[in-house]
C-alpha positions in Angstrom: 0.0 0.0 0.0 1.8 3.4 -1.2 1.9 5.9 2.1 3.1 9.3 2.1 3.1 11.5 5.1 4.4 14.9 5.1 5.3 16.6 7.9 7.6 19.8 8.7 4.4 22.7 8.4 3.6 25.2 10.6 3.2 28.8 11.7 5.4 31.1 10.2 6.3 35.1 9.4 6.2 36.1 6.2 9.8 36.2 5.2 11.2 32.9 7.5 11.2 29.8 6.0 10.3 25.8 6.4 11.5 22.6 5.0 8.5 20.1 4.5 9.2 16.4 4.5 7.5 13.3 3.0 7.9 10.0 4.0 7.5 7.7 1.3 6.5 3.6 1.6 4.8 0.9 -0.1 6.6 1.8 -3.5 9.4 1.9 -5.3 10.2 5.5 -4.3 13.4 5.6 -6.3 12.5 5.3 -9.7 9.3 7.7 -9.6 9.5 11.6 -10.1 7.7 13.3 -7.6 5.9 16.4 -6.9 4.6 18.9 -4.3 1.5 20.3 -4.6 -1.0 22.6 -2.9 -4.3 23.7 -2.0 -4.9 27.0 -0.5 -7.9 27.8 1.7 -11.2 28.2 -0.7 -9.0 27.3 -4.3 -8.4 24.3 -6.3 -4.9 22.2 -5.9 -2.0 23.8 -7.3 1.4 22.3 -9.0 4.2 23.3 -6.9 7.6 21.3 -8.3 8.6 17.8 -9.8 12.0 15.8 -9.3 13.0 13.4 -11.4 13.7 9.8 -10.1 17.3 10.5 -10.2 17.0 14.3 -8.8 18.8 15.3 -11.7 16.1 17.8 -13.0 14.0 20.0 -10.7 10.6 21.8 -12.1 8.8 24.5 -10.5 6.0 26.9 -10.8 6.9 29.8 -12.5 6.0 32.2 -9.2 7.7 30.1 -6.9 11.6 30.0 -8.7 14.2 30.7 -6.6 12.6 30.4 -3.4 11.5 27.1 -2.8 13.7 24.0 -3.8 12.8 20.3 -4.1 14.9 17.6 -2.9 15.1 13.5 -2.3 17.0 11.4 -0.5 16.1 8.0 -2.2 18.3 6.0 0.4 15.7 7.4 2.6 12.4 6.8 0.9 12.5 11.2 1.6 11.1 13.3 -0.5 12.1 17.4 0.8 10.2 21.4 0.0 12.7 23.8 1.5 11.0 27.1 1.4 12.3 30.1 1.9 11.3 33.9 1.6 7.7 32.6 2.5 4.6 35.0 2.0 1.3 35.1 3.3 -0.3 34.0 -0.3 1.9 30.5 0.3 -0.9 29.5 2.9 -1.9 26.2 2.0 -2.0 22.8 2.4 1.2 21.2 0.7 0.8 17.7 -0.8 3.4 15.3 -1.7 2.2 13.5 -4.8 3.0 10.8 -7.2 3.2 10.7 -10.7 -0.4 11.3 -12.6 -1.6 12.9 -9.2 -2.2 9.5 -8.3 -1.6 9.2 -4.7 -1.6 12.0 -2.3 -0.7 11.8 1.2 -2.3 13.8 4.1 -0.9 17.3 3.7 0.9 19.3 6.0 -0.4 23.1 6.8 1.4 26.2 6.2 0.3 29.1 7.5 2.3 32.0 6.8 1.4 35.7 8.8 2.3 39.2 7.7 
């Protein structure tokens, strides 16, 4: 059974920063890409960034270049969102998600306060 449970969210000021983790199981987490994604309060899910298998190439959503980065540690079944320079419009719930938006786990909440 694939579980993925992120964890790392939290209360923060606009401008500090997070690192969201996702635990990955039940899969062969190493030779999937992976994504982030999120749902802000009252909106639709929104793409966030992809790694490759190999974490060789990083995607992410035009708005959000050069402050978040996406990592793994495939040793670690870990999939990683460092975010930095957060805003208030970054409140969501952030998903890590497989390929095809196939499975999602739980979310972790980000609240971020001016």
């Amino acid at each position: 059974e694939v579980q993925l449970v992120e964890s790392g969210g939290g209360l923060v000021e606009s401008g500090g920063s997070l690192r969201l983790s996702c635990a990955a199981s039940g899969f062969n987490f190493g030779i999937f890409d992976m994504n982030w994604v999120r749902q802000a309060p009252g909106k639709g899910p929104e793409w966030v960034a992809l790694i490759n298998s190999s974490a060789t190439n990083t995607y992410y959503r035009e708005s959000l270049k050069g402050r978040f980065t996406i990592s793994r540690d495939n040793a670690k079944n870990m999939l990683y969102l460092q975010m930095n320079s957060l805003k208030p419009e970054d409140t969501a719930v952030y998903f890590c998600v497989t390929p095809g938006y196939k499975n999602w786990g739980e979310g972790t909440r980000v609240t971020v306060f001016a």
